[in-house]
PyMOL commands that place a pseudoatom at each C-alpha (Angstrom):
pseudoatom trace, name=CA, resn=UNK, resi=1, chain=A, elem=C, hetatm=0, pos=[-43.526, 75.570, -33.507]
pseudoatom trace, name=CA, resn=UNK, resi=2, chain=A, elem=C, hetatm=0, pos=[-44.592, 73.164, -31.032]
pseudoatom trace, name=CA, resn=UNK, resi=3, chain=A, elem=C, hetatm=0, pos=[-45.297, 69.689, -31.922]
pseudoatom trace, name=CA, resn=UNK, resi=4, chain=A, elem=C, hetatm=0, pos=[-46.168, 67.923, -28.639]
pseudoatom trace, name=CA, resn=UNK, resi=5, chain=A, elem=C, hetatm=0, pos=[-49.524, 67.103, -28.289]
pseudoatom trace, name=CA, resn=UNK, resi=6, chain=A, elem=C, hetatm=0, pos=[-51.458, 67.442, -25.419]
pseudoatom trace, name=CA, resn=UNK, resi=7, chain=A, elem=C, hetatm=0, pos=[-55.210, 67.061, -24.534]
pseudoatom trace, name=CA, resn=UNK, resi=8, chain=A, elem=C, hetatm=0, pos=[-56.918, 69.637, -22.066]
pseudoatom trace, name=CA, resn=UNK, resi=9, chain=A, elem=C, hetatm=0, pos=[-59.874, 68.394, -20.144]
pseudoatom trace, name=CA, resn=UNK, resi=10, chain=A, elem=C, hetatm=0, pos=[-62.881, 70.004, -20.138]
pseudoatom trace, name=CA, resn=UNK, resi=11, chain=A, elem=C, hetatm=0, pos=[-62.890, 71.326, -16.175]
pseudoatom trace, name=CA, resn=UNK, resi=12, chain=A, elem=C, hetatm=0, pos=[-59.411, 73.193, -16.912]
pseudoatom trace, name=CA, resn=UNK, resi=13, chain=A, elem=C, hetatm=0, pos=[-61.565, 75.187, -20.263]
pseudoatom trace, name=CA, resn=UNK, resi=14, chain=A, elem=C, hetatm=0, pos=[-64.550, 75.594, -17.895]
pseudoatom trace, name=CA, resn=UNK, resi=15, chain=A, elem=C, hetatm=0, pos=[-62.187, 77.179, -15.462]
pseudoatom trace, name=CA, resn=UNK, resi=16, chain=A, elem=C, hetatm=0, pos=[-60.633, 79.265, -18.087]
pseudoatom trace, name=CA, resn=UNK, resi=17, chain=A, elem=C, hetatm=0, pos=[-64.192, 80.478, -19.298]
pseudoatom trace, name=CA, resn=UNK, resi=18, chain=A, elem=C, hetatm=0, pos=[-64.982, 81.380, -15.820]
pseudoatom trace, name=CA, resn=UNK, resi=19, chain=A, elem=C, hetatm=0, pos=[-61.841, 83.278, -14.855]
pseudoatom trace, name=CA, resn=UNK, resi=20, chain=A, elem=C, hetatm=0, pos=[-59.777, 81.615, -13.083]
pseudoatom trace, name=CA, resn=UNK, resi=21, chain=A, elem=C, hetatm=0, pos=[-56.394, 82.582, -13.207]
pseudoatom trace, name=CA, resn=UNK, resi=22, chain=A, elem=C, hetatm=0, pos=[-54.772, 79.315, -12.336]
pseudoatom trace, name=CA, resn=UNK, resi=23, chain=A, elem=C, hetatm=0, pos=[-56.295, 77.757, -16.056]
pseudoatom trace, name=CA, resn=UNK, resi=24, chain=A, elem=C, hetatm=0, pos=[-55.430, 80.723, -17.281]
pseudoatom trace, name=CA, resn=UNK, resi=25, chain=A, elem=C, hetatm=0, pos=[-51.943, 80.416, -16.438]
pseudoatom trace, name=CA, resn=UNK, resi=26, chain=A, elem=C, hetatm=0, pos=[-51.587, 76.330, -17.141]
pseudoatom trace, name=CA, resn=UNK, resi=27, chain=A, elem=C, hetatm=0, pos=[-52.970, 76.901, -20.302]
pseudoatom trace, name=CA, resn=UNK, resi=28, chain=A, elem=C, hetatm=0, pos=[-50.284, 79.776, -21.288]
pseudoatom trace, name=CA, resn=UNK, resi=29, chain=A, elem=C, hetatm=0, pos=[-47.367, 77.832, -19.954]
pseudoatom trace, name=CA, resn=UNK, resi=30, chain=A, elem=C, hetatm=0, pos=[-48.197, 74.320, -22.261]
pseudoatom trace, name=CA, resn=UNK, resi=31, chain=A, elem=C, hetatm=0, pos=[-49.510, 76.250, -25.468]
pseudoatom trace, name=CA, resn=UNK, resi=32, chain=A, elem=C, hetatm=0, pos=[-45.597, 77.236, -25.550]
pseudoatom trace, name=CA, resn=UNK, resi=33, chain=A, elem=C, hetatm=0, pos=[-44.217, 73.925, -25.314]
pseudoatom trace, name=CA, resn=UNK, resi=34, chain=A, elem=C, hetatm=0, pos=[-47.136, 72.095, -26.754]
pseudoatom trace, name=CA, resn=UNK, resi=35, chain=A, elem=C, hetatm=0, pos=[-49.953, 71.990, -29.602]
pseudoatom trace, name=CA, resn=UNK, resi=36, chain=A, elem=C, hetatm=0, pos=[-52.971, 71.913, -27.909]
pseudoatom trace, name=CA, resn=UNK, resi=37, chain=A, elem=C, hetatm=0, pos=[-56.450, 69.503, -28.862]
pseudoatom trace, name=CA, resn=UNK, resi=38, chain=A, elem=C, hetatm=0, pos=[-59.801, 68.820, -27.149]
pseudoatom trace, name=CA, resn=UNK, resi=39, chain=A, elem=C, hetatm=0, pos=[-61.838, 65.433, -27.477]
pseudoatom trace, name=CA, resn=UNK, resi=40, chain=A, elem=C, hetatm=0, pos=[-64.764, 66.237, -29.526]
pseudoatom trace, name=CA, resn=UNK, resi=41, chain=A, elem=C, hetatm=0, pos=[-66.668, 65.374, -26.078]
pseudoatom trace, name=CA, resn=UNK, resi=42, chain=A, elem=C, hetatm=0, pos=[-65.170, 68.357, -24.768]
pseudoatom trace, name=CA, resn=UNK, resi=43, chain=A, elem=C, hetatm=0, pos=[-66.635, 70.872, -27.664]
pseudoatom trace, name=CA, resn=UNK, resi=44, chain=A, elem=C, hetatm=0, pos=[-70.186, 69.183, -27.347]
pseudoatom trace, name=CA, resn=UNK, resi=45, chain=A, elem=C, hetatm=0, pos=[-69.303, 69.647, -23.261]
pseudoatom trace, name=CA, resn=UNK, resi=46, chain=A, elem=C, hetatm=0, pos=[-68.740, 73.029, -23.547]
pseudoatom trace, name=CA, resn=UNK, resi=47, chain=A, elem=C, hetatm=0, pos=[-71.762, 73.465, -26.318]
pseudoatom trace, name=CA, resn=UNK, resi=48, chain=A, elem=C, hetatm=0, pos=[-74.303, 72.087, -23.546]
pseudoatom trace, name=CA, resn=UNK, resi=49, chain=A, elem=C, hetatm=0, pos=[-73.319, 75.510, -21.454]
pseudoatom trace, name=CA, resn=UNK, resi=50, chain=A, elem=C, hetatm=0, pos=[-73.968, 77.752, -23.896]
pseudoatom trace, name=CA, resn=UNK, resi=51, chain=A, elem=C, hetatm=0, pos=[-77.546, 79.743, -23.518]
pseudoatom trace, name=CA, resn=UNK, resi=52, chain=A, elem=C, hetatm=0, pos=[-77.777, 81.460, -26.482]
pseudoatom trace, name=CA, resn=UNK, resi=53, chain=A, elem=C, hetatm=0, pos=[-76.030, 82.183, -30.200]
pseudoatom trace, name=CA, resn=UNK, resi=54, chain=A, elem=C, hetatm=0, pos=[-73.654, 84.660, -28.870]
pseudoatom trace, name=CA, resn=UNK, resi=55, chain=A, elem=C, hetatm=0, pos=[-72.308, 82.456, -26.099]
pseudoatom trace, name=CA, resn=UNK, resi=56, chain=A, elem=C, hetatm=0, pos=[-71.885, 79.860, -29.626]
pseudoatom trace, name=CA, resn=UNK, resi=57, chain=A, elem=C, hetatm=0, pos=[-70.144, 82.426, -31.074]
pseudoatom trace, name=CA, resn=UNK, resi=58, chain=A, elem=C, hetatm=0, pos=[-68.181, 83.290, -28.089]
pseudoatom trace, name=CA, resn=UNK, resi=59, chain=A, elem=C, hetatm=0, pos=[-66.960, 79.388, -27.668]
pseudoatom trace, name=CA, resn=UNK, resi=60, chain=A, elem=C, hetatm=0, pos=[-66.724, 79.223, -31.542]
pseudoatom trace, name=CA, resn=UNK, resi=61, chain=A, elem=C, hetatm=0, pos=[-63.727, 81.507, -31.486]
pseudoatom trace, name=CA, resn=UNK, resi=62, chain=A, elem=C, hetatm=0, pos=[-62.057, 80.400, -28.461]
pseudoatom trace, name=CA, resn=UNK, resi=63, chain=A, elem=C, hetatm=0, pos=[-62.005, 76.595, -29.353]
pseudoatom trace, name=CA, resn=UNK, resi=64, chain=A, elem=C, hetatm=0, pos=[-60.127, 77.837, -32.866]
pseudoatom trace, name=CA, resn=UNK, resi=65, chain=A, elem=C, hetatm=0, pos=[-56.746, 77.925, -30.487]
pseudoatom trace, name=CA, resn=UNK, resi=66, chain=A, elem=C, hetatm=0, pos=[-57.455, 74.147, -30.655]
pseudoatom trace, name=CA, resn=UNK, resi=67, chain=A, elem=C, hetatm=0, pos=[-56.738, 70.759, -32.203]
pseudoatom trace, name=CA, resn=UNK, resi=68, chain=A, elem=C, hetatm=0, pos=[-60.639, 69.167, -31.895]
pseudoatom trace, name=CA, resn=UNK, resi=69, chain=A, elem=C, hetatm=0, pos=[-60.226, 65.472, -32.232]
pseudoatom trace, name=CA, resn=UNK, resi=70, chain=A, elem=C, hetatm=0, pos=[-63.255, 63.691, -33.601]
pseudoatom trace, name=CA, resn=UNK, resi=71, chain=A, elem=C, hetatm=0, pos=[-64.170, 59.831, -32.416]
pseudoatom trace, name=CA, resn=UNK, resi=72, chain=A, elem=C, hetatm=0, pos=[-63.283, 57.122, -34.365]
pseudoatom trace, name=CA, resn=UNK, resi=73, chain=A, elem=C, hetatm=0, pos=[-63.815, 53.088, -33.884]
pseudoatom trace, name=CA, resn=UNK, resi=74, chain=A, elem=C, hetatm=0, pos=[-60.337, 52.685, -32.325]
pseudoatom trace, name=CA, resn=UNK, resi=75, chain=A, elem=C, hetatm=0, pos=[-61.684, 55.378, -29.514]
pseudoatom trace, name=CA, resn=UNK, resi=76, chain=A, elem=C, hetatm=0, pos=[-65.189, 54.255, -29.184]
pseudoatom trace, name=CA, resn=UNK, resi=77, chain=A, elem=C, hetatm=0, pos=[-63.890, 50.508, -28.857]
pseudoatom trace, name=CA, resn=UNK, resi=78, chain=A, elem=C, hetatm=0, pos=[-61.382, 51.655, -26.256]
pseudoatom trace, name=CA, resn=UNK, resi=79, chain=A, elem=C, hetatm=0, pos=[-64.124, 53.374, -24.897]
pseudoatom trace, name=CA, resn=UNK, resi=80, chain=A, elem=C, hetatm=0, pos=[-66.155, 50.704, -24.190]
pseudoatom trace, name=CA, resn=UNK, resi=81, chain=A, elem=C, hetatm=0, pos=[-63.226, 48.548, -23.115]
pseudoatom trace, name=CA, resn=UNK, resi=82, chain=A, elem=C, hetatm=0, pos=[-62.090, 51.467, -19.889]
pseudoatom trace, name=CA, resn=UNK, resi=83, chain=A, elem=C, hetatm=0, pos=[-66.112, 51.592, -19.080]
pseudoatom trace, name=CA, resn=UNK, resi=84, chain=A, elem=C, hetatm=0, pos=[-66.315, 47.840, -18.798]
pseudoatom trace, name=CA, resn=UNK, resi=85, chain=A, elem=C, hetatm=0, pos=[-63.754, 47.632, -16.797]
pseudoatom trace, name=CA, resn=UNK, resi=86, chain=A, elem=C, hetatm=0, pos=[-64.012, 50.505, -14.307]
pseudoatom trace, name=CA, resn=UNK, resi=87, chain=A, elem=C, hetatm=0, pos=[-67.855, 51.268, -14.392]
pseudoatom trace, name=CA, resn=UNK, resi=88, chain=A, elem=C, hetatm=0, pos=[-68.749, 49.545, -11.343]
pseudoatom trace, name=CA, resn=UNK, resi=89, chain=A, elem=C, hetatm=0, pos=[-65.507, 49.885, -9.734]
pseudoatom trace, name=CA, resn=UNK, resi=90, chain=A, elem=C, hetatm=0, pos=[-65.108, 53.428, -10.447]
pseudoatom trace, name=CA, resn=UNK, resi=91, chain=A, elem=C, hetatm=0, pos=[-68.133, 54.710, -11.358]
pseudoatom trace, name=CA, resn=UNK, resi=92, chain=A, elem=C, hetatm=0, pos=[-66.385, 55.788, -14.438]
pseudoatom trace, name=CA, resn=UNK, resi=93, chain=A, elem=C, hetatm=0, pos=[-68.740, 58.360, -16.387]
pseudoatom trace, name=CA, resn=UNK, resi=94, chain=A, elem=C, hetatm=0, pos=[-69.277, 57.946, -20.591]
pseudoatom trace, name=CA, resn=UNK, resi=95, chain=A, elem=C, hetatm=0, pos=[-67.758, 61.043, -21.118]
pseudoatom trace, name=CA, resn=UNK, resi=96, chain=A, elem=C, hetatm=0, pos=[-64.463, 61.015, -18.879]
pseudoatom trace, name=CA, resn=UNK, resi=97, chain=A, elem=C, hetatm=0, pos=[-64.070, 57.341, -20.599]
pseudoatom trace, name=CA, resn=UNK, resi=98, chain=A, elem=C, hetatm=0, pos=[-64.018, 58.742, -24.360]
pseudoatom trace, name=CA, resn=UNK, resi=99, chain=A, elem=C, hetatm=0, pos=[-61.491, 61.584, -23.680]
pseudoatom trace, name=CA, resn=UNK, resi=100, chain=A, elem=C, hetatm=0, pos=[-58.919, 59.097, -21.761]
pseudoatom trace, name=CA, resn=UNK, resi=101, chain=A, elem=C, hetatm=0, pos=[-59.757, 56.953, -24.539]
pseudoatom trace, name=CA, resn=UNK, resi=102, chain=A, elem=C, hetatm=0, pos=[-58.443, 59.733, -27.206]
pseudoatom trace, name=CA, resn=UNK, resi=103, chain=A, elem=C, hetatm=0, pos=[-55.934, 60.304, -25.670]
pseudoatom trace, name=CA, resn=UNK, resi=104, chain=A, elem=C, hetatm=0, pos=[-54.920, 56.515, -24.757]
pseudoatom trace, name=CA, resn=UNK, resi=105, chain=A, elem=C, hetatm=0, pos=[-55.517, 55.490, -29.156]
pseudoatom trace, name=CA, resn=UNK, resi=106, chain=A, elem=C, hetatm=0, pos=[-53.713, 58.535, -29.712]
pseudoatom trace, name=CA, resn=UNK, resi=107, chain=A, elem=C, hetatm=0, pos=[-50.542, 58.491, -27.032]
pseudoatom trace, name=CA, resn=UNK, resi=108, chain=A, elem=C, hetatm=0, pos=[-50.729, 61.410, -25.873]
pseudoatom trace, name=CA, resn=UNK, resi=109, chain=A, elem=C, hetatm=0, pos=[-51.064, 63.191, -22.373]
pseudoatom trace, name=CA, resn=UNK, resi=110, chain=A, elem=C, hetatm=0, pos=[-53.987, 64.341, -21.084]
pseudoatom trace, name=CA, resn=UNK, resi=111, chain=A, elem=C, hetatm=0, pos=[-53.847, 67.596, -18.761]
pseudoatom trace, name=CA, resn=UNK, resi=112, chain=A, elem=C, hetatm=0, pos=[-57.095, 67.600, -16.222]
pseudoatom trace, name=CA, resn=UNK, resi=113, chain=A, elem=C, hetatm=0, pos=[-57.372, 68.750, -12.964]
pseudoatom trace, name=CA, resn=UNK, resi=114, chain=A, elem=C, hetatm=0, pos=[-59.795, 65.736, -12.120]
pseudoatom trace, name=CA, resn=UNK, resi=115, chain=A, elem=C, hetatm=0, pos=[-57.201, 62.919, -11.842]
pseudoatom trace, name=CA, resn=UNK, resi=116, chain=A, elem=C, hetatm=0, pos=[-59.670, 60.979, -9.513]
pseudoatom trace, name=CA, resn=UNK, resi=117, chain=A, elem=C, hetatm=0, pos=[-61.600, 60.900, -12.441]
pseudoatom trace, name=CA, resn=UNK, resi=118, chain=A, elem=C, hetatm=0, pos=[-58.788, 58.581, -14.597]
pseudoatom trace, name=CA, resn=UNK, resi=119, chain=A, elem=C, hetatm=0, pos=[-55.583, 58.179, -12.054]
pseudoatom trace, name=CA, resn=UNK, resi=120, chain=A, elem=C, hetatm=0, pos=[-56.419, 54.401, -12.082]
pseudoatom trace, name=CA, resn=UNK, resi=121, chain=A, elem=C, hetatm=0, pos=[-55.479, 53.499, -15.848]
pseudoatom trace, name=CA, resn=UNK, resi=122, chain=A, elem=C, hetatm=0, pos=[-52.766, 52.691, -15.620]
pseudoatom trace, name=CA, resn=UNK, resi=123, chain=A, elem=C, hetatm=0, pos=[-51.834, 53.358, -19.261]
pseudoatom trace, name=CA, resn=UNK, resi=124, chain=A, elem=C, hetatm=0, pos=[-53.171, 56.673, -19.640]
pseudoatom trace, name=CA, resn=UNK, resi=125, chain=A, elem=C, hetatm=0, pos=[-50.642, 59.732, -19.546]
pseudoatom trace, name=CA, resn=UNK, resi=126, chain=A, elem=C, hetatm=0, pos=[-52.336, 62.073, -16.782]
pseudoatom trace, name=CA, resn=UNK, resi=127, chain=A, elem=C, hetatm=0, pos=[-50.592, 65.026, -17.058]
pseudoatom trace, name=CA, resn=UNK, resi=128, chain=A, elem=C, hetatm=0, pos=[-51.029, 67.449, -13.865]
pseudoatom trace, name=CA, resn=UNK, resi=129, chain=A, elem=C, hetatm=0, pos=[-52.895, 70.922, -14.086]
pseudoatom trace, name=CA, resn=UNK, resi=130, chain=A, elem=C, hetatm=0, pos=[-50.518, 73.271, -12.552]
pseudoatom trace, name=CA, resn=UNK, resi=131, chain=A, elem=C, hetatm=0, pos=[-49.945, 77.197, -13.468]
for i in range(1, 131): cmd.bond("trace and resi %d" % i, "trace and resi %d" % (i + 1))
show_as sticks, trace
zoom trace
């Protein structure tokens, strides 16, 4: 059983819902090697895009295939700290900044396809999406 844990972004699972073969494939090839988790800021992400119960029911079942880490005050105060910091250098968005942040409390890599999006902290183990 794996044991590695490893965060997936929300664009890779929004590629994935859409079909696209290269999420597909990048989420196969780390669910081997790796247990798999979400932010909580992902599942309310992915909520947003649902239109009606069935598409809730649809997501429901998916997201069981994964870890769904809720915030805590370590997170939220890390949080902060990365939006402080790179807000007006960055134009670092609330969301992005509480999934780097679970993965930063929690030291663990984070797999997006978006690295322009967190490739500047420095502490934070971006993981690249690649099939």
């Amino acid at each position: 059983m794996p044991e590695e844990l490893f965060i997936v972004d929300t664009d890779i699972l929004i590629d994935y819902s859409r079909g696209v073969e290269k999420a597909k494939a990048s989420i196969v090839k780390h669910e081997i090697d790796h247990r798999l988790a979400i932010s909580v800021i992902t599942q309310l992400e992915l909520m947003a895009g649902c239109k009606n119960k069935q598409d809730f029911k649809l997501l429901n079942a998916f997201l069981k295939d994964f870890e769904v880490i809720p915030l805590n005050a370590s997170i939220s105060d890390k949080a902060v700290e990365l939006f402080e910091r790179f807000r007006l250098s960055h134009g670092v968005m609330i969301p992005d900044m509480l999934i780097a942040s679970t993965a930063m409390v929690f030291d663990i890599p984070l797999l997006s396809k978006n690295h322009k999006d967190f490739r500047f902290i420095k502490d934070l183990k971006l993981k690249k999406y690649s099939p």
